[in-house]
TIKE-953865 format. One record per residue (C-alpha): residue number from 1; residue in one letter; x, y, z. Coordinates in Angstrom, 2 decimals, padded with zeros to 5 digits. Layout:
% TIKE-953865
(NUM; "A"; (X; Y; Z))
...
***
This chain:
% TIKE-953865
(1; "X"; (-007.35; 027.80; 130.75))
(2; "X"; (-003.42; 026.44; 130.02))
(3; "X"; (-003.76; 023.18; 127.42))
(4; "X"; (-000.89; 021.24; 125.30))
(5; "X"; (-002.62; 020.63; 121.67))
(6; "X"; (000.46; 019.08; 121.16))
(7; "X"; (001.76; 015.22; 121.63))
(8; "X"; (005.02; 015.91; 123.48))
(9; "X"; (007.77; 013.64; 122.96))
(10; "X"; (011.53; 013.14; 125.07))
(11; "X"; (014.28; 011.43; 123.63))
(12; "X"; (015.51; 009.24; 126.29))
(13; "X"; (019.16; 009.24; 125.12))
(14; "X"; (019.69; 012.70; 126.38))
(15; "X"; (017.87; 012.77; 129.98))
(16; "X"; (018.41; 010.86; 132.96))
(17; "X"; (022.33; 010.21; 132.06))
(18; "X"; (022.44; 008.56; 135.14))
(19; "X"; (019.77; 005.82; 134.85))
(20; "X"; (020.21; 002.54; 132.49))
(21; "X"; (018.02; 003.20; 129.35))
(22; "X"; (015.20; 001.24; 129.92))
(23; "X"; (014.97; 003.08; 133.45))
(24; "X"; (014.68; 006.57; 131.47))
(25; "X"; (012.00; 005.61; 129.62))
(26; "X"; (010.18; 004.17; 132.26))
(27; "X"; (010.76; 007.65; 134.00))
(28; "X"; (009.84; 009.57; 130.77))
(29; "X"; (006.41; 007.89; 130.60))
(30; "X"; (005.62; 008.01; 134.17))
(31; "X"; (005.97; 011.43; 133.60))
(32; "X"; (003.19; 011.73; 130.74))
(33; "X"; (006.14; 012.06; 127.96))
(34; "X"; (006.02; 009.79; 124.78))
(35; "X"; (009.54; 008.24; 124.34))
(36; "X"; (011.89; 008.36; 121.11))
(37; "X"; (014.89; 006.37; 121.11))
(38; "X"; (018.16; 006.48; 118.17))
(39; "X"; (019.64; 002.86; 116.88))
(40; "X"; (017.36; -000.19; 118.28))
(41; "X"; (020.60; -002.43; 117.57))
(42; "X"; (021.82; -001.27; 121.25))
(43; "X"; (018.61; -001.79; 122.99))
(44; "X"; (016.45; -004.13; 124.74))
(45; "X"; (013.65; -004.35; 122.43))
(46; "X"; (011.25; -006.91; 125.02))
(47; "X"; (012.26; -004.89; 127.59))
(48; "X"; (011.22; -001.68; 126.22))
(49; "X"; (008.39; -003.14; 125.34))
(50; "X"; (007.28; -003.83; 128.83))
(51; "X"; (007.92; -000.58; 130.10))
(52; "X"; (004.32; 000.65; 128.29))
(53; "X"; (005.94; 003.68; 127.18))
(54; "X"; (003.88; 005.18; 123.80))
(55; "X"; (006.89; 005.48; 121.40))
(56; "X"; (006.84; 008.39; 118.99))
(57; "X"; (009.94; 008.12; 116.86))
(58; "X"; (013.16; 005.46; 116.62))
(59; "X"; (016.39; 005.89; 113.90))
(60; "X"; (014.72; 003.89; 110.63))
(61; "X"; (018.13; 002.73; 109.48))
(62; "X"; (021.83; 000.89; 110.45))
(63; "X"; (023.77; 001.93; 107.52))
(64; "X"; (023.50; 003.12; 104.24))
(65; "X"; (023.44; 006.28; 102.25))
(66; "X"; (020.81; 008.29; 099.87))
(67; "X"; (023.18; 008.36; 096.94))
(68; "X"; (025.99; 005.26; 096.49))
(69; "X"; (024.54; 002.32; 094.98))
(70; "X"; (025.81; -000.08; 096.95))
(71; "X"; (024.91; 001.98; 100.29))
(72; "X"; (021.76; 002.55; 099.22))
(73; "X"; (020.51; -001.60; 098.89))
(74; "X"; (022.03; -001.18; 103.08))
(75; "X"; (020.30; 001.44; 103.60))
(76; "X"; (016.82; -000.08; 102.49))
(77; "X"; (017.56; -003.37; 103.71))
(78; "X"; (018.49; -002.03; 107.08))
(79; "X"; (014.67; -000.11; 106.87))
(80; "X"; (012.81; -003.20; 106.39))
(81; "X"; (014.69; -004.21; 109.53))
(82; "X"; (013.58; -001.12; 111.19))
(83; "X"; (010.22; -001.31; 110.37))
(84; "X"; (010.07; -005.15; 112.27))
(85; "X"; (011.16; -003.43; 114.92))
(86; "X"; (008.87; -000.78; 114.63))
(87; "X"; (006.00; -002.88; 114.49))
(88; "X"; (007.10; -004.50; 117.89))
(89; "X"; (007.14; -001.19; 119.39))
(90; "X"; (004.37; 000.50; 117.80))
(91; "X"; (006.10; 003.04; 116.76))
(92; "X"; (004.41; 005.21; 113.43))
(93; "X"; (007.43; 006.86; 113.07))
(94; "X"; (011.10; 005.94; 111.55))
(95; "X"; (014.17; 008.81; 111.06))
(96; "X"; (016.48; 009.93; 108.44))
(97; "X"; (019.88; 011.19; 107.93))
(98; "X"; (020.62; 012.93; 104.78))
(99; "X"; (023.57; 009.96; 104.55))
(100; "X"; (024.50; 007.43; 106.98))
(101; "X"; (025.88; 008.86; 110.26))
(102; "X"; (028.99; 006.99; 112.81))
(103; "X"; (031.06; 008.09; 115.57))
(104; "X"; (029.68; 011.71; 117.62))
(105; "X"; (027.17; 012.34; 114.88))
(106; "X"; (029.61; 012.58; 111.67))
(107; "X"; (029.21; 011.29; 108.16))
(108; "X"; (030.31; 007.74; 107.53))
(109; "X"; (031.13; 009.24; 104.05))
(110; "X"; (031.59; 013.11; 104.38))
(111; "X"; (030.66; 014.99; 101.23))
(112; "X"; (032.07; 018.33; 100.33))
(113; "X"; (029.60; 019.20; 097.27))
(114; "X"; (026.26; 017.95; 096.60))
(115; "X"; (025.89; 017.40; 092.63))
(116; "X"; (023.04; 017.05; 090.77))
(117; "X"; (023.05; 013.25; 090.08))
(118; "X"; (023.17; 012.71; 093.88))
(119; "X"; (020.04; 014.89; 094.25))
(120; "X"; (018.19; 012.42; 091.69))
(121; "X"; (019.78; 009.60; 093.34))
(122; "X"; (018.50; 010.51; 096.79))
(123; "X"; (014.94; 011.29; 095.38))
(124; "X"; (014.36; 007.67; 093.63))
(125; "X"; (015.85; 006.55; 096.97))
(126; "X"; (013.61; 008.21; 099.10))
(127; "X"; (010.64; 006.98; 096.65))
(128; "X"; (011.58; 003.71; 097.65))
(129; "X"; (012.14; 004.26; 101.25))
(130; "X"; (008.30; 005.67; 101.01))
(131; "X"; (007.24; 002.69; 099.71))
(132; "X"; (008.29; 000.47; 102.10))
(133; "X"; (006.91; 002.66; 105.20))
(134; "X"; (003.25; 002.85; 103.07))
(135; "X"; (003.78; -001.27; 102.94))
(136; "X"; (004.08; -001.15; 106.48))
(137; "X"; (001.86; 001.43; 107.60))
(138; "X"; (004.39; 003.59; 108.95))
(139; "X"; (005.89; 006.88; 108.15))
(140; "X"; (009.46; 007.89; 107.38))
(141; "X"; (011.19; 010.99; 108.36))
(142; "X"; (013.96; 013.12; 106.88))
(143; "X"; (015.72; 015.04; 109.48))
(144; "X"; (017.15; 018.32; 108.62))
(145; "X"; (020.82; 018.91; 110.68))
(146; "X"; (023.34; 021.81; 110.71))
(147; "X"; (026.69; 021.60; 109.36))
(148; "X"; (028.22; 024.39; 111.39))
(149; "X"; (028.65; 022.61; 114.72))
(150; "X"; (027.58; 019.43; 115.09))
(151; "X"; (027.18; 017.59; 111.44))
(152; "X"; (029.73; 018.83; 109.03))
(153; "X"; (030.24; 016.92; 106.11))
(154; "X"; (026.58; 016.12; 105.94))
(155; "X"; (024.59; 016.31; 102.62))
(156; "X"; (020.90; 017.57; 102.32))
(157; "X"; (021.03; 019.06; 105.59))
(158; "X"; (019.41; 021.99; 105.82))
(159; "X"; (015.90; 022.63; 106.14))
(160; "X"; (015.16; 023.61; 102.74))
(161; "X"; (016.67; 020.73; 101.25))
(162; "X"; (015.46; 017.99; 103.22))
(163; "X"; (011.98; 020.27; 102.69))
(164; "X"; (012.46; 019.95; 098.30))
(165; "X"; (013.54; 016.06; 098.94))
(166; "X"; (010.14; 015.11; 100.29))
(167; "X"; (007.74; 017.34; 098.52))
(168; "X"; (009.24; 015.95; 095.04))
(169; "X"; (008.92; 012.40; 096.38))
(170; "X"; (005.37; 013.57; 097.22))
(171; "X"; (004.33; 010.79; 099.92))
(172; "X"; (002.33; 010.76; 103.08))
(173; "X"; (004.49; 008.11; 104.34))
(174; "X"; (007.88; 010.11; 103.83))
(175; "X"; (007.43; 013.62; 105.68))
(176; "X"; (010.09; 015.60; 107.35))
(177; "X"; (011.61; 015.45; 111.15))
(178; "X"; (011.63; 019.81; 111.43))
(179; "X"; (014.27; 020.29; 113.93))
(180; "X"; (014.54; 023.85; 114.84))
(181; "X"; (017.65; 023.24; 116.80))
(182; "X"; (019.81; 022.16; 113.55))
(183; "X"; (017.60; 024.70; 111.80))
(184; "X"; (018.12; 027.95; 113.79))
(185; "X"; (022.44; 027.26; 113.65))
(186; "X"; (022.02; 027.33; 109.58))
(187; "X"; (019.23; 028.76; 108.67))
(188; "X"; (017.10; 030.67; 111.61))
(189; "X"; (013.51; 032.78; 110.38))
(190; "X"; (012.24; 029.59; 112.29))
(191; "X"; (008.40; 030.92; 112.31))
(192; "X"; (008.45; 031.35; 108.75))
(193; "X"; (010.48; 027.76; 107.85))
(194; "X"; (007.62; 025.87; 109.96))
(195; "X"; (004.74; 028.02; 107.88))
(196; "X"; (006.30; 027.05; 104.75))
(197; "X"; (006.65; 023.14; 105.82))
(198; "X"; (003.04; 023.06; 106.55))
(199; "X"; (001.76; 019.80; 105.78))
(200; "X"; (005.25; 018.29; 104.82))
(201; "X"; (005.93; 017.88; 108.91))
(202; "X"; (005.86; 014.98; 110.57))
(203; "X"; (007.44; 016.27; 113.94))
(204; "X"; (009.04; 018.90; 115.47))
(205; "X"; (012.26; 018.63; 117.36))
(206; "X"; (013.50; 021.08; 120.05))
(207; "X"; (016.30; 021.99; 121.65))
(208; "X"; (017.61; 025.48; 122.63))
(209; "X"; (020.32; 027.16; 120.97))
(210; "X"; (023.77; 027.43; 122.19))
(211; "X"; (023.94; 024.11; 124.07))
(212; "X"; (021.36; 022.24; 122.49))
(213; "X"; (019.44; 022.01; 126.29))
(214; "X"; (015.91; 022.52; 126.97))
(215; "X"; (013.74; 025.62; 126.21))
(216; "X"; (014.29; 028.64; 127.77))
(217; "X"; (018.17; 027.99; 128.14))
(218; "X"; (019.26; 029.91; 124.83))
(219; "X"; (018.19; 032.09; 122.15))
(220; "X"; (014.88; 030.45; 120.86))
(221; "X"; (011.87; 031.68; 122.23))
(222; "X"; (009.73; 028.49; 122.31))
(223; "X"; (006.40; 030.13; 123.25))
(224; "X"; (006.17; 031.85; 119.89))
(225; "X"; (007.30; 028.46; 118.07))
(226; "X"; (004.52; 026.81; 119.48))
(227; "X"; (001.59; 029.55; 119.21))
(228; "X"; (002.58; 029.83; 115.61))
(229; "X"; (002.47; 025.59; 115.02))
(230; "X"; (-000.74; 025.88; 116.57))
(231; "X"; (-002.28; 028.37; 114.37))
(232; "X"; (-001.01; 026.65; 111.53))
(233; "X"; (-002.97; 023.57; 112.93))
(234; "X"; (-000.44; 021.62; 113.89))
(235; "X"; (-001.09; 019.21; 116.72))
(236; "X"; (001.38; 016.51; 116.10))
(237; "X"; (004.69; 015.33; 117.81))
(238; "X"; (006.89; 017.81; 119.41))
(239; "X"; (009.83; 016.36; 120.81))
(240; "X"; (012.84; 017.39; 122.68))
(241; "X"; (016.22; 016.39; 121.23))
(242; "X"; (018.36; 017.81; 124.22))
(243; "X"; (020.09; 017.62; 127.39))
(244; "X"; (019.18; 018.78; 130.45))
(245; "X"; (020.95; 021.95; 131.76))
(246; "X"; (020.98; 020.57; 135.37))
(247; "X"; (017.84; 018.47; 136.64))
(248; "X"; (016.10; 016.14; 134.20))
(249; "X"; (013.06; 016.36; 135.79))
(250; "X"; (012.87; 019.63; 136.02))
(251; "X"; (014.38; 020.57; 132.14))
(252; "X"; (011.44; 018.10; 131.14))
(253; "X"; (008.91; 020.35; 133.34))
(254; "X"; (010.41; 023.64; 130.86))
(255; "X"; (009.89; 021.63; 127.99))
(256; "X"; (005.86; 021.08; 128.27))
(257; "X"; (005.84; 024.75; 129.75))
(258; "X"; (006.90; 026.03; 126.55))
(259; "X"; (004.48; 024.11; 124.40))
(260; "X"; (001.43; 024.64; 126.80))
(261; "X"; (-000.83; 027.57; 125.46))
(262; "X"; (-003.18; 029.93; 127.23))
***
């Protein structure tokens, strides 16, 4: 008998292009889908709100960086703003950037070459981002990206470092966003990355890879991912960070295909 161990997750700023937001997410959780959403500043929190929807994940900060003094007091105060928004939603779940992130997904403040001091600097930060989310009863997440295509410039992006960033800080309330689309463009041996993550994960994210669309449009093979996260125990969030390679409805359908299990 087919079941989904997992809680599966759409992020309604990549689906239903055609619908106003709070109209996606109404169609994502008629659909049995948790919703996750990027910056609350552009959105209809009351509305939202009323749709019902079960919210898995929103972007925990406005601005700010790991690493410059001055962007790091942004960068926490705009997470105690996120987590009062969080708290309206019910949302357990906040995301990271290794620094603060503008126009198409780039660096505010690109960086080159990650030195030491901004590794220690981004730890105590982190520390203190922890704290907050254990004040609040929430959870923050550091989301590994690639550099190659779509987040050059980025520091502590791949896997492995956003992995050593949150096993030094050593909270349950800062674990790591594992998305194996970023992950497979700079890194790949997916199976193996998630194995070694273990407890550190707090979700998944999916897309395929090229063309960061649903599973089953590229290279990944999905099925394997998720017989391997189950194995492992896993049975949290998996959510799809995508677009749709033609009909929303039916790239959603692909999506809980590929994390149902026989």
């Amino acid at each position: 008998m087919s079941f989904t161990p997992f809680k599966l997750a759409i992020s309604a700023e990549m689906v239903f292009l055609d619908l106003p937001f709070i109209e996606r997410v109404k169609r994502i959780h008629a659909l049995g889908f948790s919703a996750e959403i990027w910056s609350w500043t552009t959105k209809d929190i009351p509305a939202l709100v009323a749709t019902g929807a079960d919210f898995t994940s929103m972007t925990g900060y406005i601005s700010g960086n790991l690493t410059d003094p001055e962007d790091i007091q942004h960068l926490l105060d705009s997470a105690r703003e996120s987590l009062a928004v969080a708290a309206r939603l019910n949302c357990p779940s906040l995301n990271l950037h290794g620094t603060g992130l503008g126009d198409k997904g780039l660096p505010v403040k690109p960086v080159a070459h990650t030195t030491g001091r901004m590794w220690l600097s981004a730890c105590k930060t982190l520390e203190k981002i922890a704290r907050l989310g254990e004040d609040a009863g929430r959870v923050f997440l550091l989301e590994n990206l690639n550099t190659e295509v779509d987040h050059p410039g980025t520091p502590f992006a791949r896997a492995d470092d956003t992995l050593a960033l949150i096993e030094a800080v050593g909270s349950p309330h800062l674990k790591m966003n594992l998305d194996l689309y970023h992950a497979q463009i700079g890194e790949g041996n997916l199976i193996e990355l998630i194995q070694r993550a273990g407890s550190a994960i707090g979700e998944i994210q999916v897309a395929d890879v090229p063309g960061r669309m649903e599973p089953g449009t590229g290279e990944i093979h999905y099925p394997a991912i998720a017989k391997a996260l189950f194995g492992m125990g896993y049975t949290g969030v998996v959510g799809l960070e995508g677009w749709a390679s033609g009909d929303s409805e039916a790239a959603l359908e692909r999506f809980r295909q590929a994390f149902t299990l026989d």
